[in-house]
N, C-alpha and C positions, 0 to 999 in steps of 0.2 A: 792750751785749752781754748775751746772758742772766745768764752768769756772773755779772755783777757786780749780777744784783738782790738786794736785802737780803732777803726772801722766800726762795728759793733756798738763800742761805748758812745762812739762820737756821735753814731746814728740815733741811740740810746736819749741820749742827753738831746739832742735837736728836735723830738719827739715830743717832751714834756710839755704839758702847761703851765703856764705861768703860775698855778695853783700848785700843781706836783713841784714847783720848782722851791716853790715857799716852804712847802711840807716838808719836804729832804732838809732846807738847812733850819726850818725848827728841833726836826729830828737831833740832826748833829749835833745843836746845839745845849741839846737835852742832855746827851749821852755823852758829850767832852768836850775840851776846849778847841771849837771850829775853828778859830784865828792862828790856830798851832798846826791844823791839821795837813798835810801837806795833799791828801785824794780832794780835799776839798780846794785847795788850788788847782789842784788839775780839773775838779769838776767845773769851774768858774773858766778856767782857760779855754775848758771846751766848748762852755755854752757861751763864749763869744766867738767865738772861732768861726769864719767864714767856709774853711776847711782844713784839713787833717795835714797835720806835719809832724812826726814824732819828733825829727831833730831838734825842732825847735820848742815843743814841749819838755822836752827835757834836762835842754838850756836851762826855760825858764825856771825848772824845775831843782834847779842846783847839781844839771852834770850829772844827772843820774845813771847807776849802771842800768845793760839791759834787762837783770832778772829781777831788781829794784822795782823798774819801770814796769815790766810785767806784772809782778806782785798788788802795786797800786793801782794798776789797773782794774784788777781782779776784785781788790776789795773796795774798791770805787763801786763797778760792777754788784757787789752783792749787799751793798750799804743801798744802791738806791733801787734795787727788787724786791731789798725789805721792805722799805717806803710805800712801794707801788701795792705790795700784798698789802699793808695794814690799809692804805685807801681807798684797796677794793674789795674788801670784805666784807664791809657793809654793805655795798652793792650786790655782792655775787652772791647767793646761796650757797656754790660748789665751796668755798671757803670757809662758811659758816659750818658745814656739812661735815666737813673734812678737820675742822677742829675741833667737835664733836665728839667724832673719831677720836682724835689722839688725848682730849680729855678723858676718853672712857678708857681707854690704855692706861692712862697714870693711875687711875682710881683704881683699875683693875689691878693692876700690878702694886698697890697700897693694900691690897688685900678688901678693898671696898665693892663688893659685889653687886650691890644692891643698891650702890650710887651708879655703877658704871654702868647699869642695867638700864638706870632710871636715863642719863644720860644718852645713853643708844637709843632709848625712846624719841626723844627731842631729836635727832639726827633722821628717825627714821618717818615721821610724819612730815618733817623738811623733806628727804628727798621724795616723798611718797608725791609730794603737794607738786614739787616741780620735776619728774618722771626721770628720778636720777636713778635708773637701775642699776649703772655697773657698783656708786657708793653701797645703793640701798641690798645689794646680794653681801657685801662685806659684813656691812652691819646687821645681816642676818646671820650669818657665818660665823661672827664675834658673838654675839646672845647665844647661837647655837651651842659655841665652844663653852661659856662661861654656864650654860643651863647645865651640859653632859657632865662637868666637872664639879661641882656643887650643890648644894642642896639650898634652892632660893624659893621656895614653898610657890611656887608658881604651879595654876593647876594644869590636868590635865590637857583640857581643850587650849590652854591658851599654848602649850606644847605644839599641840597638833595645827595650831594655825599657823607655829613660824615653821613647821615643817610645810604646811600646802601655801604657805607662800614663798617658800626658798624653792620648792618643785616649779611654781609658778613662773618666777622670776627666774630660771634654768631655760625654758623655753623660750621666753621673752628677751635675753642678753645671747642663745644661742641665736635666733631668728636675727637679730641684728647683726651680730657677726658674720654670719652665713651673706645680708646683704652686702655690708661693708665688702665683704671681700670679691662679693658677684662685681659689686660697683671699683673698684681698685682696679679688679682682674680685667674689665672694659674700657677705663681710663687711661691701664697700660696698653693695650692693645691700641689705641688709638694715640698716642701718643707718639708709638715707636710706628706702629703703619700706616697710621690716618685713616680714610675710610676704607672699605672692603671694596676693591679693584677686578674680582673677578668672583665668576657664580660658583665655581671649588670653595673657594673661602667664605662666600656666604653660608654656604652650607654646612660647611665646620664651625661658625659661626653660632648658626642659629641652633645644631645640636647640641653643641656643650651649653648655652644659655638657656634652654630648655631643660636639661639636663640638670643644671645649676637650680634652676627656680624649682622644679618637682619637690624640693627638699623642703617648699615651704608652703602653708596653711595661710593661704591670704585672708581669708575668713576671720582668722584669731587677732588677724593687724589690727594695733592701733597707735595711736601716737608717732614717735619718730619711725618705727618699724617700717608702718607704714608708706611714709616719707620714702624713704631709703626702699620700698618695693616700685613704688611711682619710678621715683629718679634710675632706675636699672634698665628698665623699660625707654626711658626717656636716651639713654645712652646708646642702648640697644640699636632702637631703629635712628638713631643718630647717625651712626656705623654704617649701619645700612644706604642710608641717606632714604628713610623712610618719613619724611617730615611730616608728613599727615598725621600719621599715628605718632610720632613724636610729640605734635601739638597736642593729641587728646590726653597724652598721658604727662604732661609739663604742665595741661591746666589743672588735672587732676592734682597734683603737685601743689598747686600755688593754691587751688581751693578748698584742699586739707588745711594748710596753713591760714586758710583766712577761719576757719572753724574751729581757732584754737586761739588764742590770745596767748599763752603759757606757750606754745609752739613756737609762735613769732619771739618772745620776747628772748628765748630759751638759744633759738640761734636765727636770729635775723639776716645773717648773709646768705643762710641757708634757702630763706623765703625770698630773697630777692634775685638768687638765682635762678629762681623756679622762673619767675617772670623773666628773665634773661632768655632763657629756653622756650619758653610759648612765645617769647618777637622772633627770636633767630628760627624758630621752625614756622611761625606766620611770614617773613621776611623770603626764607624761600621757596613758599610756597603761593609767594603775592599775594595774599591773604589779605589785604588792606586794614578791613574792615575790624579784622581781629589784633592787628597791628597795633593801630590807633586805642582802640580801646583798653587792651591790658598796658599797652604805654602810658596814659593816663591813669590807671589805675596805680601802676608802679611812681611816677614821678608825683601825684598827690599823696602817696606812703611818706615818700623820703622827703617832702616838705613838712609833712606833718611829723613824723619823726625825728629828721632831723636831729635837731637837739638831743634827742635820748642815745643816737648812737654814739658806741666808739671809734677812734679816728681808724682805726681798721675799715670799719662798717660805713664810712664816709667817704672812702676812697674807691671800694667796693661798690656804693650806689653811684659814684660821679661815673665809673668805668661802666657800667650798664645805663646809666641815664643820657649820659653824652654820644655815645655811640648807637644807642638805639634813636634816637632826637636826628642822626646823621641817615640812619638807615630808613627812616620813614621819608626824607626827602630821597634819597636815591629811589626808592619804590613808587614816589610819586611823581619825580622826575621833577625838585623844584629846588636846579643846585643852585639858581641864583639866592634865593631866602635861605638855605642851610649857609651858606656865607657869614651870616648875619651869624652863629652861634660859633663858629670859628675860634677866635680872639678869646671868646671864655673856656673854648676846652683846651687850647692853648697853656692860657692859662695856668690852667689845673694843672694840667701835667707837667708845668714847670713847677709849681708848688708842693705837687707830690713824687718828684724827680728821685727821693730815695726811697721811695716804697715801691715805687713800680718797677716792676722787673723789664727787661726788654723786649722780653714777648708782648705786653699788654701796650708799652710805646710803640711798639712797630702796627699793629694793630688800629690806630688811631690815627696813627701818621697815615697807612695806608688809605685810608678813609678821607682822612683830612686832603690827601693830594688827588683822588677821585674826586668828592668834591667842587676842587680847582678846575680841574677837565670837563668836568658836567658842565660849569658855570662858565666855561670860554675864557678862561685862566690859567692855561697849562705851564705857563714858566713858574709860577708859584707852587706848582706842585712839584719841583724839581728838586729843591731841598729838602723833602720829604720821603722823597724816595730815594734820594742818594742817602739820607742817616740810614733808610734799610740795606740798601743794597753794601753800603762800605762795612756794614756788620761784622768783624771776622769770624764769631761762630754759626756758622751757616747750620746747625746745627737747630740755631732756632727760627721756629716755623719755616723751613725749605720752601711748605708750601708760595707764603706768602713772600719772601727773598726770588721765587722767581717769576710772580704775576708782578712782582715791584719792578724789574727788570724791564717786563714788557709794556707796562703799562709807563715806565718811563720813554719808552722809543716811541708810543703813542702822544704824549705830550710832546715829544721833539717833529711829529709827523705836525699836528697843530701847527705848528711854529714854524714849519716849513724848514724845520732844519735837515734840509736831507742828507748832507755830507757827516753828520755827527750820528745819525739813524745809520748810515754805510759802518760805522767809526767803530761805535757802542756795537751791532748786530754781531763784530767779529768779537768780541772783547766775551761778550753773553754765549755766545756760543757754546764759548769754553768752556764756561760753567752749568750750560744746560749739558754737552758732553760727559759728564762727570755723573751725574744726574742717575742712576740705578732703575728709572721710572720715569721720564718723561711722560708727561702727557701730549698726548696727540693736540688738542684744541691750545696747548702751549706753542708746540710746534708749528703748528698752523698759522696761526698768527706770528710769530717770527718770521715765518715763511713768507707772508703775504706784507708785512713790512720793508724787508727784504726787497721786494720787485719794487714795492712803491718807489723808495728811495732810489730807485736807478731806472724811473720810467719816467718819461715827461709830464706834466700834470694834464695835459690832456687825454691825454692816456689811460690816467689813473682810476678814471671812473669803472672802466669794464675791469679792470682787477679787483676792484672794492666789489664791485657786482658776483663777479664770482666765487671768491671767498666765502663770501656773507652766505652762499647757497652751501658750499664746503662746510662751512661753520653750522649751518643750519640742522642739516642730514648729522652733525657731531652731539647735538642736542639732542637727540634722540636716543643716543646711547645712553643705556642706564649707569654707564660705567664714566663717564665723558660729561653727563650735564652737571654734573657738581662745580666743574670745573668756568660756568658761567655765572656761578655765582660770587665766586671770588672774583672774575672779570669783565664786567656788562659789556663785552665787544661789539655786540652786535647793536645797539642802539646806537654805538659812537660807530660802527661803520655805514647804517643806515643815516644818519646825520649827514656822513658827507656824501651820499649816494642822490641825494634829497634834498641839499643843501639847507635845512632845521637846524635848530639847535638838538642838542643830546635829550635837553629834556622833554622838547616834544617829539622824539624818538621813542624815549622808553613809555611814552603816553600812549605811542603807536603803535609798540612792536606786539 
């Protein structure tokens, strides 16, 4: 069972706060004698533990067998999810909501009808206040069941209202499903192909998501519904690489959210995605102006929230705060001062090194080593792109595994390393061969690193020159410029055409 991997608990237990950590062995100590307990040594073993050794857990643990060990795991495992439910009940609604629930089950099945009823009451002005449809159609579903079957002197009209509210709420948890899955159905698609590469697939694209949306009554939207009809949209022309219309329906997105206080608080990652999606669609669409603003508006949230979030929701706003804070200096071309915030997204991502998956590290790294090259620091960026490229599942982000490639032989071009640009160009090769889709504007610049590295430097100039026109006529393609936003070439090739820095490059280009 999952539960019982030692990975899991160990990550489990590394998690807590010092508060949760106090609550678990009050708990224990309620319910048996702790100082006998043997999960409660492994719980203690683990929350010093620098990291995970079963052998020697089990040592300490008195030789234990593997299904022993197992076992204790498990119920280590479900001793302290007990913990974590009783301490977030009070906080959560969906918890309160949900015991409710199973109170009116006990009373119902006591033969108490008219307690269980009264209780389904209580449950269902909680979720009505905080727009919990999928509880609140249960707990219409359970009254309905408990009215058909007994005679609870309830009148007529008050029948007839939990019938036109259960028809009500049929449409409303339908319209949501219906989005959920447009949006899944889009996330997969982009996931497994990335953007649409040719105008046949746009166009199967844009039918079946028109197709898709017909089904629904935007008009009737409100609350999350509507949320989840914005963000479809927002994926939509994501896909497309329609950023324009991306931004108008991402602000759409985050300004529903700011119109709702019970929205935000209901799923706040939700809303700070939204602003995630209005920088990354302002970001490539040079948008400056729009940039700066909803950035600010995002980084004065998560200061002033802060504190209210969970450590989920804190690791969520560092990964959109940090990286958006990087992309407004690449956009304004000022990699000397983005320098300066460096050391703290570092940091971070060493701090939160078990949360983050490798996609979200390679991302930052990728960033963090542009940066260095902007700033006229290319050897620094070299450990950065060698974590991505040494990756062995290439499997995550391909795209960014092969702009890390190139953009590492462009720092070795900096550096004047031309014999290791000869060394590394055959090595990549290999793996851009392999490659089911290359892009051209990938190629290209390989191509044109390539000469570099085996022309003389005086030379070098009318090869840069040229390129940069090759590159230029590549931007044009609707299919091809996506591909310069994942690699600012052309500012670092005008750089050395110009002899500027990079950043008064992208100030010029």
């Amino acid at each position: 069972m999952p539960i019982a991997k030692s990975e899991s608990l160990f990550l489990l237990i590394q998690s807590l706060s010092k508060s949760e950590k106090r609550s678990f062995k009050l708990y224990v100590g309620r319910n048996q004698d702790g100082k006998d307990s043997l999960y409660i040594k492994l719980f203690d073993l683990l929350d010093k533990a620098s990291g995970l050794d079963d052998l020697l857990l089990k040592k300490k643990l008195g030789e234990l067998s593997n299904p022993a060990y197992s076992n204790l795991k498990k119920h280590l495992f479900e001793q302290l999810m007990i913990v974590l439910r009783l301490l977030s009940k009070e906080k959560k609604e969906n918890f309160k909501i949900r015991e409710y629930i199973d109170f009116s089950y006990i009373l119902y099945g006591k033969g108490l009808h008219w307690q269980a009823l009264e209780v389904l009451e209580k449950a269902k002005r909680l979720s009505q206040k905080h727009f919990n449809d999928f509880s609140l159609l249960t707990i219409i579903e359970l009254e309905k069941l408990i009215q058909s079957r007994h005679i609870t002197r309830i009148k007529g009209d008050s029948i007839d209202e939990l019938i036109d509210q259960s028809e009500y709420l049929i449409t409303r948890v339908s319209d949501r499903i219906t989005l959920s899955n447009i949006r899944l159905k889009l996330h997969k698609q982009y996931v497994e192909k990335g953007h649409i590469e040719s105008r046949e697939k746009e166009v199967e694209l844009m039918d079946n998501f028109s197709a898709s949306m017909k089904k629904i009554n935007a008009s009737k939207l409100e609350g999350i519904e509507e949320i989840y009809y914005y963000q479809s949209y927002v994926w939509f022309y994501y896909i497309l690489d329609q950023f324009e219309e991306c931004m108008k329906w991402s602000i759409k997105w985050v300004n529903a959210f700011k119109e709702s206080e019970e929205l935000q608080r209901r799923d706040v990652d939700l809303y700070m995605r939204g602003y995630h999606y209005v920088l990354t669609s302002a970001y490539n669409v040079k948008d400056v102006l729009t940039y700066e603003e909803y950035l600010i508006e995002l980084e004065q949230y998560r200061h002033a929230n802060y504190g209210k979030l969970n450590h989920n929701s804190q690791i969520v706003s560092f990964q959109y705060v940090h990286n958006g804070r990087m992309n407004l200096h690449f956009l304004k071309g000022t990699f000397q001062e983005g320098l300066k915030n460096i050391p703290s997204t570092i940091q971070r991502v060493k701090r939160y090194a078990n949360k983050l998956d490798y996609h979200k590290v390679m991302v930052i790294y990728y960033k963090v080593a542009w940066m260095y090259i902007g700033a006229s620091e290319p050897k620094k960026a070299l450990g950065y792109l060698d974590y991505i490229i040494d990756l062995t599942d290439k499997s995550l982000r391909e795209d960014i595994q092969c702009y890390a490639r190139i953009m590492k032989l462009m720092a070795l071009y900096d550096m004047q390393e031309y014999n290791l640009i000869v060394k590394y160009s055959k090595d990549f090769q290999q793996f851009y061969n392999k490659l089911k889709h290359p892009n051209r504007v990938q190629l290209t610049v390989l191509e044109m690193l390539g000469k570099l590295a085996n022309t003389p430097i005086f030379s070098q100039k009318d090869i840069l020159k040229a390129y940069f026109e090759k590159l230029k006529i590549l931007k044009e393609n609707n299919f091809e410029k996506r591909a310069f936003i994942y690699l600012d070439v052309l500012p670092w090739i005008l750089s050395k055409v110009e002899r500027r820095s990079i950043g008064e490059s992208v100030r010029g280009v």
